[in-house]
C-alpha positions as CSV (number, residue, x, y, z in Angstrom):
1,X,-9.6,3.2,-17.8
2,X,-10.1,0.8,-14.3
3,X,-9.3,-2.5,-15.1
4,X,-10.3,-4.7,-11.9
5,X,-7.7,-3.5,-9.6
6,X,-5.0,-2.4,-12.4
7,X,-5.4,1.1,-11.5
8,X,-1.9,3.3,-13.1
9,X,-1.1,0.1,-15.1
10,X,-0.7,1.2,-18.8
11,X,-2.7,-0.8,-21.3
12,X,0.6,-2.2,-22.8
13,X,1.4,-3.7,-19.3
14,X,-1.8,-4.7,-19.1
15,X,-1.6,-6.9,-22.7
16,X,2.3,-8.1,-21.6
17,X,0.5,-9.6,-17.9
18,X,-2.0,-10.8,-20.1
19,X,0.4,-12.9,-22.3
20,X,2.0,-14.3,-19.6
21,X,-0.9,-15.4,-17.7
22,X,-2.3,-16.8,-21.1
23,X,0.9,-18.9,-21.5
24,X,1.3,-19.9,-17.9
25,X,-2.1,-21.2,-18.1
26,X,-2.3,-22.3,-22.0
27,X,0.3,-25.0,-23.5
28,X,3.1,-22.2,-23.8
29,X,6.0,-22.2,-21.5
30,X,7.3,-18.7,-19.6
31,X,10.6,-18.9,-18.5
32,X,9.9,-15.8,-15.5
33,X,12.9,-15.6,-13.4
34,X,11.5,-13.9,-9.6
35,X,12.2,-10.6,-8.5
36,X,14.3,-9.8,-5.8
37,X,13.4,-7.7,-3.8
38,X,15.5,-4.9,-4.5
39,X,13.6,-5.3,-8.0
40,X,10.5,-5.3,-7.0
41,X,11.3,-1.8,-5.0
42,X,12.5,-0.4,-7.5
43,X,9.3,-1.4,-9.7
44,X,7.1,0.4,-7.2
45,X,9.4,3.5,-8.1
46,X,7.6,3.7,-11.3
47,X,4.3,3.7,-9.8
48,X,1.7,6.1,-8.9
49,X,1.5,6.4,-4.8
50,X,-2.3,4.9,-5.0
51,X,-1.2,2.0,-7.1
52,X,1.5,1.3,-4.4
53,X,-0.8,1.8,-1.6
54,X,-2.8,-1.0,-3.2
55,X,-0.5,-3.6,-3.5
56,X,0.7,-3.2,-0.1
57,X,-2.4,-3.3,1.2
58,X,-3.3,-6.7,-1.3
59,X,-0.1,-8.3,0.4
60,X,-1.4,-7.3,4.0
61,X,-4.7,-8.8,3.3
62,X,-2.9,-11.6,1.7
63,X,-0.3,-12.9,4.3
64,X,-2.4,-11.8,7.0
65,X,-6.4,-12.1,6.1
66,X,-8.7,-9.0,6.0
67,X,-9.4,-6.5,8.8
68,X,-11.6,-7.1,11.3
69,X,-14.7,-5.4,10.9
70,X,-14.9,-4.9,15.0
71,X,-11.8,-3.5,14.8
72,X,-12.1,-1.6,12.0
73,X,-15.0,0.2,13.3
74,X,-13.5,0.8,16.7
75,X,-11.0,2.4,15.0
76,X,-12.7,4.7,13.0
77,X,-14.8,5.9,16.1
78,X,-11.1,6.4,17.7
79,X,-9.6,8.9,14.2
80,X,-13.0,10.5,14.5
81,X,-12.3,11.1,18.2
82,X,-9.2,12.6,17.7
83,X,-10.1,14.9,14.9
84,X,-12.6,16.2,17.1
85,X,-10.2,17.0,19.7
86,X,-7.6,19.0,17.5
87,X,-10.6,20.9,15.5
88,X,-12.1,21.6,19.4
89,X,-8.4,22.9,20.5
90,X,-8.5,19.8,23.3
91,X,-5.2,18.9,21.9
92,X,-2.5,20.8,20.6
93,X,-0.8,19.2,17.2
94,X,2.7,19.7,16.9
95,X,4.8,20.2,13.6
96,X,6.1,16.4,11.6
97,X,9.8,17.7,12.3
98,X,9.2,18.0,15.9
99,X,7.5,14.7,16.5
100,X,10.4,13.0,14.5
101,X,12.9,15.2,16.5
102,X,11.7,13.5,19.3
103,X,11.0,10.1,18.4
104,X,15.0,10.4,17.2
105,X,15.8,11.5,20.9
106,X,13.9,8.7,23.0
107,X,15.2,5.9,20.6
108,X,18.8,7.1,21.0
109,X,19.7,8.6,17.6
């Protein structure tokens, strides 16, 4: 069940967030000691790929405000530009390991 942006959260996650933001903003007292970072890693471990995609892209829009919406278009005419080229043989796509390869090569390593 979708529960406003809780997507891969297990409904007993969901009650235990729940409790804490009902004490946090109630008369009880949560004691919540941060996360490193290291921690919060390994938390995104245990999550499903979409779920993680989300939050990172909650902590872009966050720390940095939302797309553009110039931008954004512009750059959806540019991906659809591009697919157009490798489905019309324009351009020749080369294999992930080969483009690493290379990357590896020009930055020394």
């Amino acid at each position: 069940m979708e529960h406003g942006g809780l997507s891969g959260v297990s409904d007993g996650e969901r009650r235990g967030l729940r409790k804490v933001v009902e004490a946090k903003a109630g008369t009880g007292y949560v004691n919540a000691m941060p996360l490193t970072l290291d921690q919060i890693v390994e938390e995104t471990q245990q999550m499903p790929p979409d779920v993680v995609a989300e939050l990172v892209d909650r902590i872009m829009i966050a720390r940095h405000g939302g797309i553009d919406s110039e931008v954004e278009s512009a750059w959806r005419v540019e991906v659809q530009r591009r697919i157009e080229e490798i489905r019309s043989g324009a351009v020749k796509t080369i294999p992930v390991e080969e483009a690493l390869a290379r990357a590896r090569k020009i930055a020394g390593l």
